[in-house]
PDB file of N, CA, C and O in Angstrom:
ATOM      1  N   UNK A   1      84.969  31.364  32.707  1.00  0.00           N
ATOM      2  CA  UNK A   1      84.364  32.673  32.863  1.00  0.00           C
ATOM      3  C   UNK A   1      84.389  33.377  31.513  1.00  0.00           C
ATOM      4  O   UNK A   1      85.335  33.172  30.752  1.00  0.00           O
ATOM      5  N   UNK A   2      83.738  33.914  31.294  1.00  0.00           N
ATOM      6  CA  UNK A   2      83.202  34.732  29.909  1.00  0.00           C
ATOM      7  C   UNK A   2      83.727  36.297  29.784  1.00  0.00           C
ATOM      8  O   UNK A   2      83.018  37.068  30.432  1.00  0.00           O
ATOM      9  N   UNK A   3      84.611  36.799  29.221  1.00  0.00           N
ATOM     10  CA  UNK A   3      84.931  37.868  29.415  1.00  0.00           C
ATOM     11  C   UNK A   3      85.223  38.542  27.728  1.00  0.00           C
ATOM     12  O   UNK A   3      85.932  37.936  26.924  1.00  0.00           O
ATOM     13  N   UNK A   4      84.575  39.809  27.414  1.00  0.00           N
ATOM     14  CA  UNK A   4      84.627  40.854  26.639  1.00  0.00           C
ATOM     15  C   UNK A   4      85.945  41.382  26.172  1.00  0.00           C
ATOM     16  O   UNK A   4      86.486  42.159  26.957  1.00  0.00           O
ATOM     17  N   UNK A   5      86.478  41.162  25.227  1.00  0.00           N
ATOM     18  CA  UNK A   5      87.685  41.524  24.911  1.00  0.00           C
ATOM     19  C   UNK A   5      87.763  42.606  23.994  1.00  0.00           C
ATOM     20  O   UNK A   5      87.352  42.053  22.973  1.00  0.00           O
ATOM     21  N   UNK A   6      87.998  43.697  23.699  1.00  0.00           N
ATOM     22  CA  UNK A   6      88.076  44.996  22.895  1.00  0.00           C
ATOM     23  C   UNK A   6      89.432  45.298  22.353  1.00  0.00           C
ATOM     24  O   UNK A   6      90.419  45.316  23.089  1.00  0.00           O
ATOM     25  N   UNK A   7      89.480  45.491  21.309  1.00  0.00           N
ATOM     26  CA  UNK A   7      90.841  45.467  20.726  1.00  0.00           C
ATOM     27  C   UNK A   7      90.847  47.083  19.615  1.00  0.00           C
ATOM     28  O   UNK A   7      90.369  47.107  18.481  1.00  0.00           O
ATOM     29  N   UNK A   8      91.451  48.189  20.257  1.00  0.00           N
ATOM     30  CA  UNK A   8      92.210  49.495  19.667  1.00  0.00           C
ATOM     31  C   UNK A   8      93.065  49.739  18.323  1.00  0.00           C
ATOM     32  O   UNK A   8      94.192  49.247  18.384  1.00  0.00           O
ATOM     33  N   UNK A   9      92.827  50.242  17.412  1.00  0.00           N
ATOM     34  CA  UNK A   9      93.770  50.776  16.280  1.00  0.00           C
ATOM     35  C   UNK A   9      94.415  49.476  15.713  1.00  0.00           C
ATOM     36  O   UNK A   9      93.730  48.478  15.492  1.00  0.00           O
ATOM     37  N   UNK A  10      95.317  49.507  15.559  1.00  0.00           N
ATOM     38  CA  UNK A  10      96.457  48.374  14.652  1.00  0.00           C
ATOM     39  C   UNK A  10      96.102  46.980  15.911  1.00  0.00           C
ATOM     40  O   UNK A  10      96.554  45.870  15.628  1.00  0.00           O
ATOM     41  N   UNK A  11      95.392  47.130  17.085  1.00  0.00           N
ATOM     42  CA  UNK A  11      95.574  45.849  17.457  1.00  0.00           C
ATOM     43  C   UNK A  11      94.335  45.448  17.341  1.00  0.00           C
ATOM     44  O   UNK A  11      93.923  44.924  18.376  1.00  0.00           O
ATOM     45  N   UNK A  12      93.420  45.498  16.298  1.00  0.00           N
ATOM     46  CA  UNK A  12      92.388  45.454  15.473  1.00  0.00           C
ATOM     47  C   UNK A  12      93.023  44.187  14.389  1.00  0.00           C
ATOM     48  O   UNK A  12      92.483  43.094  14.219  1.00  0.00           O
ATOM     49  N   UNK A  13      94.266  44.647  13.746  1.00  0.00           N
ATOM     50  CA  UNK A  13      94.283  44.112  12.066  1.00  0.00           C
ATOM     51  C   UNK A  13      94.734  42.582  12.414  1.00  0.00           C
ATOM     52  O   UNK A  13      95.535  42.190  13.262  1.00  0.00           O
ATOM     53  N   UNK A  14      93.955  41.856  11.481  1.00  0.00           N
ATOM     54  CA  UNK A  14      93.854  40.192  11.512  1.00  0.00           C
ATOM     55  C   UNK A  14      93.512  39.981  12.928  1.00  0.00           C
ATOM     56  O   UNK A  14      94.413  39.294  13.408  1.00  0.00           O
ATOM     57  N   UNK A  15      92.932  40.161  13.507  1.00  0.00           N
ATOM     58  CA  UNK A  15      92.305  39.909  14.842  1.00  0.00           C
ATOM     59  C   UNK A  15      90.723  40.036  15.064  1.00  0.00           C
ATOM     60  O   UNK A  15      89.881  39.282  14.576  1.00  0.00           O
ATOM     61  N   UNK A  16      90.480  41.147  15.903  1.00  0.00           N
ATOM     62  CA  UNK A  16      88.733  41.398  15.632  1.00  0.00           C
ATOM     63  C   UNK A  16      88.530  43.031  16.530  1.00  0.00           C
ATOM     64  O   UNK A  16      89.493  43.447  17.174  1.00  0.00           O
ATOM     65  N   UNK A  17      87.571  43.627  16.496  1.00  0.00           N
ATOM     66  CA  UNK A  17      87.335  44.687  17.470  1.00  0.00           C
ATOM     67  C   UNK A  17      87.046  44.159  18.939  1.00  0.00           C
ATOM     68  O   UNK A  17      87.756  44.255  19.940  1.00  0.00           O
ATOM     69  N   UNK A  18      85.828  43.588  18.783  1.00  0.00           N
ATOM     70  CA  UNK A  18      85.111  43.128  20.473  1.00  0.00           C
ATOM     71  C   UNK A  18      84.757  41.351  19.912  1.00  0.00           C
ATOM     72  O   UNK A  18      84.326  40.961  18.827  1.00  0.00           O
ATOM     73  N   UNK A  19      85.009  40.843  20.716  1.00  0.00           N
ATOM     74  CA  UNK A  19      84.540  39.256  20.753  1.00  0.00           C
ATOM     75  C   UNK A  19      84.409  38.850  22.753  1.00  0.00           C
ATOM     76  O   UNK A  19      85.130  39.218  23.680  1.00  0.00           O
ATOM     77  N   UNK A  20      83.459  38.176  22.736  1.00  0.00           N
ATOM     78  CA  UNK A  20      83.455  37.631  24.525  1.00  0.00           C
ATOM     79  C   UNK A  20      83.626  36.090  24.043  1.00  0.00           C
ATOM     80  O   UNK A  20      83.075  35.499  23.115  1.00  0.00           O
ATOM     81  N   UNK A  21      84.757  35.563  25.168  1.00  0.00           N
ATOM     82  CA  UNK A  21      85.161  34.457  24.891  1.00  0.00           C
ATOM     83  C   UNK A  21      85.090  33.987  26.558  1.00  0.00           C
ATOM     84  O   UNK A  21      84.919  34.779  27.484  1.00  0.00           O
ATOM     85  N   UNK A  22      85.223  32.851  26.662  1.00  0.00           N
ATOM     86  CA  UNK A  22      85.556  31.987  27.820  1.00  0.00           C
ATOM     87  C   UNK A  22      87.454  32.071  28.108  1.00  0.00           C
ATOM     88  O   UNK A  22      88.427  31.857  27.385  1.00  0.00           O
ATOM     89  N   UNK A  23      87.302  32.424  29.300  1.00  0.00           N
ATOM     90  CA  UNK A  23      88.638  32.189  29.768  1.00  0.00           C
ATOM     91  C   UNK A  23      89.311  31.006  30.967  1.00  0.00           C
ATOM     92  O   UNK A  23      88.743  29.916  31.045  1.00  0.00           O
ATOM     93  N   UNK A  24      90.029  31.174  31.498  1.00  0.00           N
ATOM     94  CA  UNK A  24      90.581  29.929  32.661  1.00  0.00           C
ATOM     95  C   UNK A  24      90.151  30.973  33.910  1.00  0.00           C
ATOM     96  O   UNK A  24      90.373  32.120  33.521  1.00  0.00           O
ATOM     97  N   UNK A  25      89.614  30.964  35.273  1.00  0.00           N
ATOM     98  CA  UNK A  25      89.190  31.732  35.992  1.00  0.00           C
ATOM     99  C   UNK A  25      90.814  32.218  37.034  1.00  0.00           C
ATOM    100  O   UNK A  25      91.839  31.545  37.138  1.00  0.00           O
ATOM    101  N   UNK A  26      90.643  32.985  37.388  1.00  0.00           N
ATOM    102  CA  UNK A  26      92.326  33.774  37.732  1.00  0.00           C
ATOM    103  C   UNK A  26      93.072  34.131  36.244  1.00  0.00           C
ATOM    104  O   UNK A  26      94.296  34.181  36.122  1.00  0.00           O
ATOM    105  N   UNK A  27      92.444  34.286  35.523  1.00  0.00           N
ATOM    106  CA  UNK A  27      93.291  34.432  33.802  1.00  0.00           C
ATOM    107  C   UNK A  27      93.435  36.469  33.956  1.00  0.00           C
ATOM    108  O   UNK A  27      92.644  37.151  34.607  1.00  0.00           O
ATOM    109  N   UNK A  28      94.155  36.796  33.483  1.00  0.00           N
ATOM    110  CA  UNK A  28      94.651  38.177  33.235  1.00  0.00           C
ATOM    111  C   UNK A  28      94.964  39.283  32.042  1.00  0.00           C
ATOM    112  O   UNK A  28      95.229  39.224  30.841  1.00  0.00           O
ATOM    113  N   UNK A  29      94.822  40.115  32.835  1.00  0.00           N
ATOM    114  CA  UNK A  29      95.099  40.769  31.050  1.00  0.00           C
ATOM    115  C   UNK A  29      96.286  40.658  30.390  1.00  0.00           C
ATOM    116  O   UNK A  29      96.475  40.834  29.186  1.00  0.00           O
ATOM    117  N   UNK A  30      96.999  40.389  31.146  1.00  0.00           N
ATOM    118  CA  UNK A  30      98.642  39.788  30.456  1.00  0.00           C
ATOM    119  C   UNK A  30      98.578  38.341  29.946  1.00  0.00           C
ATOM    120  O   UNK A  30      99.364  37.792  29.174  1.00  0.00           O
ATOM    121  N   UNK A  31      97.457  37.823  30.545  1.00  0.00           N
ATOM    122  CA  UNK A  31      97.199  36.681  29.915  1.00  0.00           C
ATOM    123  C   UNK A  31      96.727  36.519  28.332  1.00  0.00           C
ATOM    124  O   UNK A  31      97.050  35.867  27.339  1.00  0.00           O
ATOM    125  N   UNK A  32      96.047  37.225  28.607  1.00  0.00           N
ATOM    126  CA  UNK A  32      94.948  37.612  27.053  1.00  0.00           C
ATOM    127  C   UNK A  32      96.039  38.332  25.880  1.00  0.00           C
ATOM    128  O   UNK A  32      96.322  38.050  24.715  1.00  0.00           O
ATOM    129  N   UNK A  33      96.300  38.964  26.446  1.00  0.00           N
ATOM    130  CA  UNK A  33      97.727  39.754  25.358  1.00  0.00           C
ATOM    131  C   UNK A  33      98.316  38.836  24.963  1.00  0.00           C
ATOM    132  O   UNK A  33      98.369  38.297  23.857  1.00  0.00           O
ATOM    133  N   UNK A  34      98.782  38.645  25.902  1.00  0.00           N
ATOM    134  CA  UNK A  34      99.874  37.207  24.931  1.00  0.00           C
ATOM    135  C   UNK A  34      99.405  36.249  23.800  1.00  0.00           C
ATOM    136  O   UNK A  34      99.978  36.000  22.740  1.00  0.00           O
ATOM    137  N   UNK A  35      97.955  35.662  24.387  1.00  0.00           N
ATOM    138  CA  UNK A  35      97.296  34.522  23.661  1.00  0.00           C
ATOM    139  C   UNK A  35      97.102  34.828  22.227  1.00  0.00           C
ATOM    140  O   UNK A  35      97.044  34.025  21.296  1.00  0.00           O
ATOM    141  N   UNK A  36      96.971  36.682  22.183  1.00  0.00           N
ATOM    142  CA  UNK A  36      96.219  37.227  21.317  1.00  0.00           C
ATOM    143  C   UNK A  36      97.770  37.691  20.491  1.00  0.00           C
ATOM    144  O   UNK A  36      97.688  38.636  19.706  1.00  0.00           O
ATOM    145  N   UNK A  37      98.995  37.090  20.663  1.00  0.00           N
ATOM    146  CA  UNK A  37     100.331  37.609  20.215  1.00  0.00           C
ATOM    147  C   UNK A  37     100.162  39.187  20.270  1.00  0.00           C
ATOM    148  O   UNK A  37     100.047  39.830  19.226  1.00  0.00           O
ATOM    149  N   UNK A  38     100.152  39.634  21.193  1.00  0.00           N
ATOM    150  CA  UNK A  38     100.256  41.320  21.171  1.00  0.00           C
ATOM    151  C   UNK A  38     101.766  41.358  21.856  1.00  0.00           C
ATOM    152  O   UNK A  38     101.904  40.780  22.934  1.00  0.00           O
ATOM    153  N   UNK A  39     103.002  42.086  21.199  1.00  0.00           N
ATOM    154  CA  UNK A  39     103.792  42.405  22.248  1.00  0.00           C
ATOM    155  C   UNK A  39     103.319  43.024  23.681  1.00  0.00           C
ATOM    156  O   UNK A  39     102.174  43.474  23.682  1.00  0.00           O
ATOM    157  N   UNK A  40     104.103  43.112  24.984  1.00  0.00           N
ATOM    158  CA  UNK A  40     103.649  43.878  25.711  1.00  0.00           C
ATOM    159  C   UNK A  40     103.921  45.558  26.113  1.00  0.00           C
ATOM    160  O   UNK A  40     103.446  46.472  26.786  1.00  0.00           O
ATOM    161  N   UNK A  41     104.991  45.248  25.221  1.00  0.00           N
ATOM    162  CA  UNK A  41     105.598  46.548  25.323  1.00  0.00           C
ATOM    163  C   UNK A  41     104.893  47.950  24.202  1.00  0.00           C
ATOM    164  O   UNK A  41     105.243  49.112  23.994  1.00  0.00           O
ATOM    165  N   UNK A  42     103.797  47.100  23.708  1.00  0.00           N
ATOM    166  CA  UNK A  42     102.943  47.757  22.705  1.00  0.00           C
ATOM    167  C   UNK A  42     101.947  48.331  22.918  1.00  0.00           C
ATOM    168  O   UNK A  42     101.478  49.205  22.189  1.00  0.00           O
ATOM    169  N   UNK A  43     101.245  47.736  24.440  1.00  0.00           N
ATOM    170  CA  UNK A  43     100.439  47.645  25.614  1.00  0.00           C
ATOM    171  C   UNK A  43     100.639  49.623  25.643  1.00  0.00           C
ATOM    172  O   UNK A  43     101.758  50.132  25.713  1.00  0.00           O
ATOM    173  N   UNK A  44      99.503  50.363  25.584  1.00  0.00           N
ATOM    174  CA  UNK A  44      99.836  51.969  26.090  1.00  0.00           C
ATOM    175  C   UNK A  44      98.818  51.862  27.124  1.00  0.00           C
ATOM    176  O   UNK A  44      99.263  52.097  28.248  1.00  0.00           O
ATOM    177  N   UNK A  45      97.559  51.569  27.068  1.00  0.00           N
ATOM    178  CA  UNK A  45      96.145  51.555  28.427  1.00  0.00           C
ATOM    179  C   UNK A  45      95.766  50.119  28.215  1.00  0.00           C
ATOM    180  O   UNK A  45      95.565  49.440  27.208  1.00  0.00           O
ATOM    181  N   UNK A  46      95.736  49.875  29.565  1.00  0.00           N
ATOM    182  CA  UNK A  46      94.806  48.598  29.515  1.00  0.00           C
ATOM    183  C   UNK A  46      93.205  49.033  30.689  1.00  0.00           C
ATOM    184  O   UNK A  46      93.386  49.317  31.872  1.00  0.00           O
ATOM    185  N   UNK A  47      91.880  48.999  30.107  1.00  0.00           N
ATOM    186  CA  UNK A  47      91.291  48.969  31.215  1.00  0.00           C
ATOM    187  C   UNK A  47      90.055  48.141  31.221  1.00  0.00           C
ATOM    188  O   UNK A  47      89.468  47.783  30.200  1.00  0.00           O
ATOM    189  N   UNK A  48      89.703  47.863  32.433  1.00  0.00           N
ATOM    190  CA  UNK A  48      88.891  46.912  32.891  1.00  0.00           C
ATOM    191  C   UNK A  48      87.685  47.564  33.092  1.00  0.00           C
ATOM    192  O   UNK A  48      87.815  48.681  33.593  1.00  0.00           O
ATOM    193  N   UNK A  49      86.466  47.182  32.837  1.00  0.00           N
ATOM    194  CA  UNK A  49      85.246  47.631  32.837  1.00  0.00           C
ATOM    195  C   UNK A  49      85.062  49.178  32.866  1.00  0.00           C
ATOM    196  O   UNK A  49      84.274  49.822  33.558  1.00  0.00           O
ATOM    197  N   UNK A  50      85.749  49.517  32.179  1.00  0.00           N
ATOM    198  CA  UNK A  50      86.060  51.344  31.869  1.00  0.00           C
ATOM    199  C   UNK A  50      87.073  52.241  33.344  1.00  0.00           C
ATOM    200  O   UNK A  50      86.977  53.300  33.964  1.00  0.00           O
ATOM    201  N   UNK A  51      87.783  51.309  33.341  1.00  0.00           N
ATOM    202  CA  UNK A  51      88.896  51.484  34.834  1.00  0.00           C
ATOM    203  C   UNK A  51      89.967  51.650  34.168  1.00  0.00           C
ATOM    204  O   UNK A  51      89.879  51.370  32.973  1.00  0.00           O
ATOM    205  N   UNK A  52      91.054  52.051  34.582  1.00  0.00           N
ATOM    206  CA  UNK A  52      92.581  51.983  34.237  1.00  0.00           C
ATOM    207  C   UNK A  52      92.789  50.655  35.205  1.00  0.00           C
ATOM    208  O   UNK A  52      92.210  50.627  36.291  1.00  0.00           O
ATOM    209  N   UNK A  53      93.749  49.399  34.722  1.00  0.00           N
ATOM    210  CA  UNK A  53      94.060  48.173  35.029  1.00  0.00           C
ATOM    211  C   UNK A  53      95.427  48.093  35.049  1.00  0.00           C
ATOM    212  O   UNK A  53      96.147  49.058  34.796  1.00  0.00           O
ATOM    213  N   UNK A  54      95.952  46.671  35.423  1.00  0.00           N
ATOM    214  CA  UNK A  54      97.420  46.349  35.242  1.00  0.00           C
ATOM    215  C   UNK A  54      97.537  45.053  34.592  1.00  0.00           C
ATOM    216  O   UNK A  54      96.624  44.309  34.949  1.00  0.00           O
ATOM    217  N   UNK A  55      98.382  44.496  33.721  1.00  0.00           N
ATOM    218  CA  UNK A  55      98.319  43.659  32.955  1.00  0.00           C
ATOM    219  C   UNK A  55      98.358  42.458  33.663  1.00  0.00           C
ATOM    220  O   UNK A  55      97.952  41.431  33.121  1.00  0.00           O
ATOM    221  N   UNK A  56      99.093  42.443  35.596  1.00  0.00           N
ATOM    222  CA  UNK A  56      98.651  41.313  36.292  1.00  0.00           C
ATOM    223  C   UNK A  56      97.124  41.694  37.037  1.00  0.00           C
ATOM    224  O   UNK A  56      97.312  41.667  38.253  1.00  0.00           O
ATOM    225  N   UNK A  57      96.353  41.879  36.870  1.00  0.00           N
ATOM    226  CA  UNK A  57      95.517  42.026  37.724  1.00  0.00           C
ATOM    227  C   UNK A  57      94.083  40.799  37.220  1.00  0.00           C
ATOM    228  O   UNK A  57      93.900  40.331  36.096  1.00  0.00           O
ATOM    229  N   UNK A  58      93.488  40.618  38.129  1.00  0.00           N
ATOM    230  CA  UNK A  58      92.958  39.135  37.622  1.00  0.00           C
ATOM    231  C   UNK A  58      91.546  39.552  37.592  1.00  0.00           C
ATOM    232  O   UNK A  58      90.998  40.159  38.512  1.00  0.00           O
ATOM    233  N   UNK A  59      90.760  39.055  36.047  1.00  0.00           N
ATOM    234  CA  UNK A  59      89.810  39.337  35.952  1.00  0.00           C
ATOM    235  C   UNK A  59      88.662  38.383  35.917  1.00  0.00           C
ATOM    236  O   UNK A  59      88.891  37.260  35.469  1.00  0.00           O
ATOM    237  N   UNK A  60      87.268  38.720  36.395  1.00  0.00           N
ATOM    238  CA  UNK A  60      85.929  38.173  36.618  1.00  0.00           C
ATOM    239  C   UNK A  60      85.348  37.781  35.889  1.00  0.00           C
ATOM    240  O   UNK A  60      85.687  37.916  34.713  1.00  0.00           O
ATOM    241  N   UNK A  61      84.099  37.052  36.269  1.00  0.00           N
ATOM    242  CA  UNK A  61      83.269  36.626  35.095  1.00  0.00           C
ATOM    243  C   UNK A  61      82.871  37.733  34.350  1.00  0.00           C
ATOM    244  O   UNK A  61      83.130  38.629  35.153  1.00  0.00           O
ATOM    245  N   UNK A  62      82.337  38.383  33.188  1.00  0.00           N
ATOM    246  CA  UNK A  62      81.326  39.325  32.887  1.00  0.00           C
ATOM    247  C   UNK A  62      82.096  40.457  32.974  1.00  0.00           C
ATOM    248  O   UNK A  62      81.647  41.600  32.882  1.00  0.00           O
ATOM    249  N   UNK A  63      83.511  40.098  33.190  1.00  0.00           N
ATOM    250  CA  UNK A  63      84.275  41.732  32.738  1.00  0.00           C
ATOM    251  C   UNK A  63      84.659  41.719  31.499  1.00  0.00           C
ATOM    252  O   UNK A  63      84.828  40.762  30.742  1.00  0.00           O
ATOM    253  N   UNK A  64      84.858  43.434  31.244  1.00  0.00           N
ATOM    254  CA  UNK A  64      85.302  43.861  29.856  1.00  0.00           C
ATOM    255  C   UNK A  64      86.797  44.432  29.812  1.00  0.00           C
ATOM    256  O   UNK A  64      87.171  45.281  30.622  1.00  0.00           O
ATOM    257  N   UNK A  65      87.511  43.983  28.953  1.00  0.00           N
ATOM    258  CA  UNK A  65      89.126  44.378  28.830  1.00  0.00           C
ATOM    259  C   UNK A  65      89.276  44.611  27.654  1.00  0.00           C
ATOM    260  O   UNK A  65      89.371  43.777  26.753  1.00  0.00           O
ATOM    261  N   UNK A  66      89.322  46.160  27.536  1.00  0.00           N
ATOM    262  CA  UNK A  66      89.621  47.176  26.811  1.00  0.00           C
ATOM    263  C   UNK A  66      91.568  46.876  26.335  1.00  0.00           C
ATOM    264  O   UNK A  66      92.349  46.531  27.222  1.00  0.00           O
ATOM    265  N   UNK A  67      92.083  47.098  24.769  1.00  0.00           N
ATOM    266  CA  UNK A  67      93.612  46.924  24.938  1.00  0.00           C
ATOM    267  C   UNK A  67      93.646  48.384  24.129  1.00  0.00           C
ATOM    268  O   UNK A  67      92.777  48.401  23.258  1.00  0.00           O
ATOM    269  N   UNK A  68      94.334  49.462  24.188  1.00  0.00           N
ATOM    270  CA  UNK A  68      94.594  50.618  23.302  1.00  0.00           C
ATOM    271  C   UNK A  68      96.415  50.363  23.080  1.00  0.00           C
ATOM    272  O   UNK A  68      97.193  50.019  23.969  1.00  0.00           O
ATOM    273  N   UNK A  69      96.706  50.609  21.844  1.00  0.00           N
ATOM    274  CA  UNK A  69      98.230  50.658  21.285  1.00  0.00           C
ATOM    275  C   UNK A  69      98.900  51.737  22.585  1.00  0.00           C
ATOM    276  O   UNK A  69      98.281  52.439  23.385  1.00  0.00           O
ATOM    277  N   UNK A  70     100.405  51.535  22.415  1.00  0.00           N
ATOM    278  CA  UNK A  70     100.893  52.333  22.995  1.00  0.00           C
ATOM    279  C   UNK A  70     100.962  53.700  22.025  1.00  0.00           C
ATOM    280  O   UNK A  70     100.868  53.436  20.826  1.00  0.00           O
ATOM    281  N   UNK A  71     101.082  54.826  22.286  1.00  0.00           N
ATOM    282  CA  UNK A  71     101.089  56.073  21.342  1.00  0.00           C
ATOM    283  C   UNK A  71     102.215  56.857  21.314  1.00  0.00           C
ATOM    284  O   UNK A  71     102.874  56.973  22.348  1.00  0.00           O
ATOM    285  N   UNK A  72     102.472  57.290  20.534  1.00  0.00           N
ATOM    286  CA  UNK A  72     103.819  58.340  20.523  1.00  0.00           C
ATOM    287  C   UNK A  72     103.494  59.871  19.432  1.00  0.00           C
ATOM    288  O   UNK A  72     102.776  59.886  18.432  1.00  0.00           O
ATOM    289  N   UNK A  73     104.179  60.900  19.948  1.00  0.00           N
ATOM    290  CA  UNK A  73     104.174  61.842  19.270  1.00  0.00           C
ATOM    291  C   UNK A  73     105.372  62.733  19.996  1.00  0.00           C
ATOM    292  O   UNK A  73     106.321  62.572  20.764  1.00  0.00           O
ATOM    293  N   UNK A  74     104.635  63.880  19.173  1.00  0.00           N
ATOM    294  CA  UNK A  74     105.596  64.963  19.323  1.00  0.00           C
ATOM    295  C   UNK A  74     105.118  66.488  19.184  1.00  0.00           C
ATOM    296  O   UNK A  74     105.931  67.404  19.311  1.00  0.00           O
TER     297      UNK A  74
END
Protein backbone atom coordinates (compact mmCIF):
# COMPACT_ATOMS: atom_id res chain seq x y z
CA UNK A 1 0.00 0.00 0.00
CA UNK A 2 1.30 3.44 -0.89
CA UNK A 3 1.18 5.89 1.77
CA UNK A 4 2.31 9.81 2.05
CA UNK A 5 4.65 10.45 4.67
CA UNK A 6 5.20 14.24 5.92
CA UNK A 7 7.89 15.00 8.11
CA UNK A 8 7.78 18.56 10.66
CA UNK A 9 10.75 20.88 11.82
CA UNK A 10 14.03 18.98 12.94
CA UNK A 11 12.27 15.72 11.78
CA UNK A 12 12.93 17.13 8.34
CA UNK A 13 17.03 17.17 8.77
CA UNK A 14 18.82 14.24 6.75
CA UNK A 15 15.52 12.79 5.98
CA UNK A 16 12.97 14.54 3.53
CA UNK A 17 9.65 16.77 3.95
CA UNK A 18 6.87 14.57 2.01
CA UNK A 19 7.87 11.31 0.06
CA UNK A 20 4.88 8.40 -0.71
CA UNK A 21 6.39 5.13 -0.34
CA UNK A 22 4.98 1.55 -0.30
CA UNK A 23 4.39 0.02 2.96
CA UNK A 24 3.50 -3.75 4.46
CA UNK A 25 -0.52 -3.49 4.64
CA UNK A 26 -1.61 -3.38 8.62
CA UNK A 27 1.84 -1.17 8.88
CA UNK A 28 1.42 1.91 11.43
CA UNK A 29 2.46 5.03 12.36
CA UNK A 30 4.65 3.62 15.02
CA UNK A 31 5.74 1.62 12.40
CA UNK A 32 6.99 4.34 10.12
CA UNK A 33 8.65 6.27 13.07
CA UNK A 34 10.77 3.80 13.92
CA UNK A 35 11.90 2.78 10.29
CA UNK A 36 12.48 6.45 9.86
CA UNK A 37 14.79 6.29 13.45
CA UNK A 38 12.55 8.97 15.03
CA UNK A 39 12.54 8.49 18.85
CA UNK A 40 8.99 8.10 20.05
CA UNK A 41 9.04 10.06 22.75
CA UNK A 42 9.82 12.99 20.26
CA UNK A 43 6.47 12.11 18.61
CA UNK A 44 4.21 15.67 19.85
CA UNK A 45 1.02 15.11 16.90
CA UNK A 46 0.71 12.43 14.79
CA UNK A 47 -2.17 12.80 12.16
CA UNK A 48 -3.71 10.85 9.58
CA UNK A 49 -5.28 12.38 6.58
CA UNK A 50 -5.55 15.77 8.53
CA UNK A 51 -7.08 13.77 11.78
CA UNK A 52 -5.40 13.56 15.14
CA UNK A 53 -4.09 9.61 15.16
CA UNK A 54 -2.34 7.14 17.51
CA UNK A 55 0.95 5.76 16.77
CA UNK A 56 -0.88 2.10 16.89
CA UNK A 57 -3.52 2.78 14.67
CA UNK A 58 -3.30 1.03 11.24
CA UNK A 59 -3.12 2.78 8.13
CA UNK A 60 -4.68 2.44 4.35
CA UNK A 61 -3.79 2.52 1.04
CA UNK A 62 -3.65 6.34 -0.14
CA UNK A 63 -3.34 7.71 3.40
CA UNK A 64 -1.31 10.63 4.52
CA UNK A 65 0.78 10.61 7.92
CA UNK A 66 1.63 13.81 9.00
CA UNK A 67 4.79 13.52 12.07
CA UNK A 68 5.15 17.17 14.03
CA UNK A 69 8.19 17.28 16.86
CA UNK A 70 7.10 17.21 20.26
CA UNK A 71 7.17 21.10 21.53
CA UNK A 72 8.02 22.73 24.67
CA UNK A 73 7.90 26.19 26.07
CA UNK A 74 7.20 28.44 28.57
Amino acid sequence: MEITVKLFAMFRIGRFAAETKRYEPGATPGDIVSELRIPEKEVGIVMVNSRHAKLDQRLFDGDTLALFQLLGGG
